[in-house]
PABA-889666 format. One record per residue: x, z, y of N, C-alpha, C in turn; residue in one letter. Coordinates in steps of 0.05 Angstrom, whole numbers, plus 5000, padded with zeros to 4 digits. Atoms other than C-alpha are relative to their C-alpha. Layout:
XZYXZYXZYA ...
***
This chain:
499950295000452063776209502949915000X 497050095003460163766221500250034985X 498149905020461164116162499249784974X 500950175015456763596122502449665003X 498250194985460863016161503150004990X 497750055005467563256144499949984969X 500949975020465063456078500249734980X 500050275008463262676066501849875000X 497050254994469362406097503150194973X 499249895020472762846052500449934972X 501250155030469362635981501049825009X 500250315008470461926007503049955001X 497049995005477962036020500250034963X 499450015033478062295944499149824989X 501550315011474061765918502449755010X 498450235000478561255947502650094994X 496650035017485161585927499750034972X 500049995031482061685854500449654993X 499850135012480161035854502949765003X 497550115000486360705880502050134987X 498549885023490161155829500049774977X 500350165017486360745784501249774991X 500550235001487360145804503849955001X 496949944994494960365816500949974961X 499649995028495060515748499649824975X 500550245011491559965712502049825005X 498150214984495959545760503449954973X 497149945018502159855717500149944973X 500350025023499659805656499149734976X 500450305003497259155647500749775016X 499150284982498958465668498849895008X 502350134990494158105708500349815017X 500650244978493057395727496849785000X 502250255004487556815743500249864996X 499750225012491456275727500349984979X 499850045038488556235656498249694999X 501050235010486255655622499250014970X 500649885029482255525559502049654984X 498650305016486755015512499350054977X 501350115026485054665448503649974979X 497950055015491354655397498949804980X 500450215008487954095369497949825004X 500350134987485153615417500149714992X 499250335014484552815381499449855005X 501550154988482152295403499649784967X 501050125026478551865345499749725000X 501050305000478351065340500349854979X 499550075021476850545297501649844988X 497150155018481250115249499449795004X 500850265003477249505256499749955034X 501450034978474849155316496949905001X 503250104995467048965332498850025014X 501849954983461149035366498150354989X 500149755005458549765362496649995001X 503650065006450849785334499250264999X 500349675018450650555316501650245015X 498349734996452851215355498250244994X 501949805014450351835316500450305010X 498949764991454352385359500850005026X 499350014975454452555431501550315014X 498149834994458252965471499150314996X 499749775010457953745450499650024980X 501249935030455753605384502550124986X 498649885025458154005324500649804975X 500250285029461353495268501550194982X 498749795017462753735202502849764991X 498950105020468753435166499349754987X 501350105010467052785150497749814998X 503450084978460352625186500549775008X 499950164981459151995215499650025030X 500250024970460351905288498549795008X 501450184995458751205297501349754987X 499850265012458550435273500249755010X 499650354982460549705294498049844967X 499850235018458149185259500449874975X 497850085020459949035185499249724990X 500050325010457248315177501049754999X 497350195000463547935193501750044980X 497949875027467948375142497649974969X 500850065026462248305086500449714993X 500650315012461547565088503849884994X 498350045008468847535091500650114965X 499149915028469747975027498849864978X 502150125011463547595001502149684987X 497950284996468446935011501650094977X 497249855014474747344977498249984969X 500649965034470447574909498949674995X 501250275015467446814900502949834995X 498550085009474446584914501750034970X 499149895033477147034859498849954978X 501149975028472346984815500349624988X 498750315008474246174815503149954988X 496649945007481746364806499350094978X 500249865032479946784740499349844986X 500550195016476346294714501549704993X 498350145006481745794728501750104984X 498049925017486446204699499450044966X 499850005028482546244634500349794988X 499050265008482345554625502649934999X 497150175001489845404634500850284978X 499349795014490945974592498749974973X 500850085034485845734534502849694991X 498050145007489645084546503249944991X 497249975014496445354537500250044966X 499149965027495345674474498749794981X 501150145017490945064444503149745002X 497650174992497644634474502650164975X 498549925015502645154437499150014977X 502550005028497845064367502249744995X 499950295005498944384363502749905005X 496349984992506744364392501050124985X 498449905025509244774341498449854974X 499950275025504544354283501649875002X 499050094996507443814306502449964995X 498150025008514044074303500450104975X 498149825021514444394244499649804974X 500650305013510943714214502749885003X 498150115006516243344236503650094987X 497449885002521943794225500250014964X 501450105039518943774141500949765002X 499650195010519243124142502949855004X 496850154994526642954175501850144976X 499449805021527943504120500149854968X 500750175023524743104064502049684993X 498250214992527742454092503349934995X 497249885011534842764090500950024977X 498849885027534342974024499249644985X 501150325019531142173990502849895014X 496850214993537741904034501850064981X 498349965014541642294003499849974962X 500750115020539542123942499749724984X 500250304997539241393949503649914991X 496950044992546841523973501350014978X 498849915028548641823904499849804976X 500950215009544541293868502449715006X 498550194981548540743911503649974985X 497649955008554841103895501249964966X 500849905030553641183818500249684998X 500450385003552140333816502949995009X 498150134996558140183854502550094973X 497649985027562440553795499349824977X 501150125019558640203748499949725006X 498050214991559939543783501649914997X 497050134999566739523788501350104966X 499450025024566939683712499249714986X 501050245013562239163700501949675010X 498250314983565938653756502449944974X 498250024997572138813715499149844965X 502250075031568438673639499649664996X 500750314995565737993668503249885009X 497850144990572637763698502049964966X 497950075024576337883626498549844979X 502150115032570537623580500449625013X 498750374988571536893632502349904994X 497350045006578536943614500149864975X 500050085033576937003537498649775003X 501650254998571536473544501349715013X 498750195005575736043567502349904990X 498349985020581236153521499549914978X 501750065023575435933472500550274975X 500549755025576536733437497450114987X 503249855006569336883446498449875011X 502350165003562736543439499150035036X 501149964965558836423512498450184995X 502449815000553836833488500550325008X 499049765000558537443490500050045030X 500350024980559737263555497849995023X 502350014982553637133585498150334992X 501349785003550737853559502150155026X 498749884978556238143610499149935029X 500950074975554937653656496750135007X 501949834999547637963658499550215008X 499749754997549238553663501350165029X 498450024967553838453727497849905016X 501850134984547938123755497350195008X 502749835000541938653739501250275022X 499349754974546939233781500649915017X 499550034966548438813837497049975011X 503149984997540038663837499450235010X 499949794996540439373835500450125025X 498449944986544939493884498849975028X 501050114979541639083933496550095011X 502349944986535039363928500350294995X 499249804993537540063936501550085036X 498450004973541639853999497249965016X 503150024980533839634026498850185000X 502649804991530440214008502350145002X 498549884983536340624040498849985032X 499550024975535740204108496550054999X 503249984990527840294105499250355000X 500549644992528941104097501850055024X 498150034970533941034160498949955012X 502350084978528440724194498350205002X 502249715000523441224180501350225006X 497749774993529341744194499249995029X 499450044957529941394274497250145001X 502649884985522441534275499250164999X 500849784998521542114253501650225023X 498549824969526842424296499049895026X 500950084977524042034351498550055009X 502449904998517642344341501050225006X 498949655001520743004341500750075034X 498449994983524442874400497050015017X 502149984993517742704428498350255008X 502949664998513643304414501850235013X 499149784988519443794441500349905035X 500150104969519043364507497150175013X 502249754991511643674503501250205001X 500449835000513544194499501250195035X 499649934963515544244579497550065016X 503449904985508244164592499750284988X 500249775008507444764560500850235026X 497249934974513145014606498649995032X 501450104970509244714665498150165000X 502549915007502845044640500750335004X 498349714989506545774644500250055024X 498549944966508945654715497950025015X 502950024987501845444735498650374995X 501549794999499946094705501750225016X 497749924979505446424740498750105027X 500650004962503446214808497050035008X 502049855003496346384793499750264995X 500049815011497447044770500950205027X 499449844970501247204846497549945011X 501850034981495746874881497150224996X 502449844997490447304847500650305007X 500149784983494347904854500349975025X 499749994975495347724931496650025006X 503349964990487447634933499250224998X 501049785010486348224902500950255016X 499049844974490648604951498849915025X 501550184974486648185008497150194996X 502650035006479948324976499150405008X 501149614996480849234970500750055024X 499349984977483949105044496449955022X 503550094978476248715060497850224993X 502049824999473049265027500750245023X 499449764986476249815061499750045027X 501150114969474649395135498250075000X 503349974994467149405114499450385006X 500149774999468250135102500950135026X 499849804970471550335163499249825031X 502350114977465949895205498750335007X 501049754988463750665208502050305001X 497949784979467251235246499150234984X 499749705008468451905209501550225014X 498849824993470052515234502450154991X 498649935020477352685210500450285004X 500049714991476253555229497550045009X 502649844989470453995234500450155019X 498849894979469654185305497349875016X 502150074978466053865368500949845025X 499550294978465353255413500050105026X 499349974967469153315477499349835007X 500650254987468552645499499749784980X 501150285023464151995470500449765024X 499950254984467451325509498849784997X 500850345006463450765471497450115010X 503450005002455050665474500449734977X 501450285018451350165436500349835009X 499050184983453349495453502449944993X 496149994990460649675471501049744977X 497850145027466349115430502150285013X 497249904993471349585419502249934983X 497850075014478549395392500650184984X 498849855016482949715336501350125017X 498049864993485850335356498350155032X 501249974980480850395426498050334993X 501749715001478551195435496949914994X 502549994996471651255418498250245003X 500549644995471352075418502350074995X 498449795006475152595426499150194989X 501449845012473753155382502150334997X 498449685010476653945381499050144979X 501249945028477354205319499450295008X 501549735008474054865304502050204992X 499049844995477055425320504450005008X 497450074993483155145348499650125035X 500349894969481655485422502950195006X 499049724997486855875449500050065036X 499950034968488256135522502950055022X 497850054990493455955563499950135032X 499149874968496256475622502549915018X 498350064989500656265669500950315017X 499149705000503856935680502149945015X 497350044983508957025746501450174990X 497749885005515357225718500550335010X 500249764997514857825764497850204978X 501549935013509258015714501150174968X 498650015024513257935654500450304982X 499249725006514758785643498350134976X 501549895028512459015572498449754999X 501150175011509358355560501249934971X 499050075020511158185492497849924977X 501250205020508757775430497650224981X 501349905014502958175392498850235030X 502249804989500658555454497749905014X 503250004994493558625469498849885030X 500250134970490758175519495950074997X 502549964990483458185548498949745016X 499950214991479757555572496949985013X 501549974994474457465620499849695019X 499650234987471956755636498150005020X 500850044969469656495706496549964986X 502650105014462956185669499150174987X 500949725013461756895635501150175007X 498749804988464757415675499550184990X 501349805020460257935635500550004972X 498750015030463357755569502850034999X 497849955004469658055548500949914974X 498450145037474157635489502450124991X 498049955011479157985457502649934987X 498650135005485757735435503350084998X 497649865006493557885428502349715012X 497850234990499457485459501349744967X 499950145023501257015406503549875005X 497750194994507356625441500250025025X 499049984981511556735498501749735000X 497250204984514956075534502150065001X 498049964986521655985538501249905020X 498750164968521855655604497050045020X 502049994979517455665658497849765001X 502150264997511855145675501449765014X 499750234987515154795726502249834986X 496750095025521554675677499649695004X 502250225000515854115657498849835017X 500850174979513453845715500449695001X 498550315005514253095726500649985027X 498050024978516853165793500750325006X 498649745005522353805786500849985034X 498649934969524454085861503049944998X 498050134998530353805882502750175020X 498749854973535154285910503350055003X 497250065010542153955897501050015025X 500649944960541653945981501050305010X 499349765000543354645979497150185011X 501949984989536254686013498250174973X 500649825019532355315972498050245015X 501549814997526155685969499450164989X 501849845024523656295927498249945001X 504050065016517456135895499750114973X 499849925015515856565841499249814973X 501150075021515356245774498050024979X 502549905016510156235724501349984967X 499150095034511256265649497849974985X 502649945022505856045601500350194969X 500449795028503356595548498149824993X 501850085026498856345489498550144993X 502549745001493156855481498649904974X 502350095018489756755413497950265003X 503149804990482257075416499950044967X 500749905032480757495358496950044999X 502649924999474157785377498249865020X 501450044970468957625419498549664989X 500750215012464356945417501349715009X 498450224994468256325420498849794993X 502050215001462955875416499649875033X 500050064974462955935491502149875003X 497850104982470655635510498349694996X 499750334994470754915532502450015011X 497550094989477154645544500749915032X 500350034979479454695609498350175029X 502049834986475655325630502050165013X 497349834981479155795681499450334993X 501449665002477756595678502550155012X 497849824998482457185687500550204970X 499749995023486857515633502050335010X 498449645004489158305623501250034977X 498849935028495358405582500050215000X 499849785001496059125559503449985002X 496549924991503859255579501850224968X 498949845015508059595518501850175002X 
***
């Protein structure tokens, strides 16, 4: 019975120095802490562009959204009736604009007739003056031959050389080109008259031709206003459109802050959403740890919520500063006042294997680096 006794105490000595070998050994070989965490490398929070009243939530918290998917909806019957407003406005503007636009070109029709009527006829006018002028000119030589004809034949005639009769055929003759003369000088001043008016008409119709001018500017300042509507109007569609909430990443609802009911503003969270397969796991590793840790070696991950599941994974990113670097209140030890406290450094653990359907952000576990 001693020999069974020591026998036991024996085995149990070896047994506990094998297994504290083990544990000696593992100890060395890997890095081991609990302060892990599960983090999201893309974490977003989702809200909408408009403001309203929220009639529609189609996704609650763990759901799976693809890409795309509706989340949820406000209201769009303030932004339709507005856009509703916008297209009736526009479509009153277009149709104004065709009208001043038939009217211009039925205005420029008739403004160039007009001128090109009168511009013929100051043309025509010009040329009968001048013609008159030549006429005019042509008599007066023929005049002052005749003036000079009649003055010598009065001479003779009363010299008694030559009969009156001789005389009075001259005289006649001086009399029929000043007749002449005189009704050439009237129909001159009555084509001078018709000259003033026709140029006056002229002058007239290029004064229209400002309305014209006016009629341009109108189209002008119609032509901004409809493109400004028209930039208004794909702004009211694009409101009605984002009255409903899309998912911008396929992934899964962390947190839904509205319900049905809710008014929420532009820009006001209404989910957060982690995209898919953005998990990674974050060790806070004490510096003493640090020994063969390096970037690509093999980590091991075992969360508090599944202790029986092992996730596989590889260091991905080593910190170059510690955690508390970060802190928002840093220890203060300008005092000369100083404690050791070992530091932590965060590693980056991406999981290669294993099911990652399980993390949730924010999960704690313990994490085994393999040492290189």
């Amino acid at each position: 019975m001693k020999k069974l006794g020591v026998g036991l105490i024996i085995l149990m000595l070896f047994l506990f120095g094998f297994l504290s070998y083990r544990w000696i050994k593992h100890r060395m070989e890997y890095a081991i802490t609990d302060a892990v965490f599960v983090r999201s490398e893309s974490m977003s929070n989702v809200a909408f562009e408009v403001n309203g009243k929220v009639v529609e939530v189609y996704k609650d918290v763990g759901d799976h959204v693809e890409k795309g998917e509706p989340l949820a909806r406000i209201d769009p019957e303030n932004y339709k009736l507005q856009l509703n407003a916008m297209e009736g406005k526009l479509s009153s503007l277009l149709a104004q604009r065709d009208g001043l636009a038939l009217q211009l070109e039925r205005a420029q029709k008739q403004i160039e007739l007009k001128v090109g009527i009168s511009e013929e006829s100051l043309r025509e006018i010009e040329s009968k003056e001048r013609a008159i002028l030549r006429q005019i000119e042509e008599l007066g030589v023929q005049l002052q031959q005749a003036s000079r004809d009649r003055e010598r034949m009065e001479n003779l005639l009363k010299e008694g050389l030559i009969p009156r009769q001789k005389f009075e055929q001259v005289d006649t003759t001086y009399k029929s080109l000043m007749i002449r003369k005189k009704a050439l000088e009237e129909q001159l001043q009555e084509v001078r008259a018709v000259y003033l008016k026709a140029k006056k008409d002229l002058e007239v119709t290029k004064v229209e031709r400002k309305r014209v001018e006016e009629i341009r500017a109108q189209l002008r300042a119609l032509d901004g206003e409809i493109e400004g509507l028209k930039a208004q109007l794909e702004k009211a569609k694009l409101d009605v459109e984002k009255t409903k909430l899309y998912s911008p990443v396929k992934g899964i609802v962390a947190k839904r802050f509205i319900s049905v009911g809710d008014t929420v503003g532009v820009g006001q969270p209404a989910f957060s959403l982690i995209e898919k397969d953005s998990y990674y796991i974050e060790a806070l590793l004490e510096e003493t740890k640090l020994r063969g840790v390096k970037v690509g070696s093999k980590a091991y991950v075992r969360l508090d919520a599944y202790p029986h599941i092992v996730l596989e994974g590889f260091v991905e990113e080593i910190s170059p500063a510690s955690a508390a670097t970060f802190a928002l209140v840093p220890r203060d030890v300008s005092a000369g006042e100083f404690t050791k406290v070992v530091q932590r450094i965060p590693v980056k653990i991406k999981i290669t294997e294993g099911d990652t359907k399980i993390l949730r952000v924010g999960m704690g576990g313990r994490v085994e680096i393999k040492r290189e």
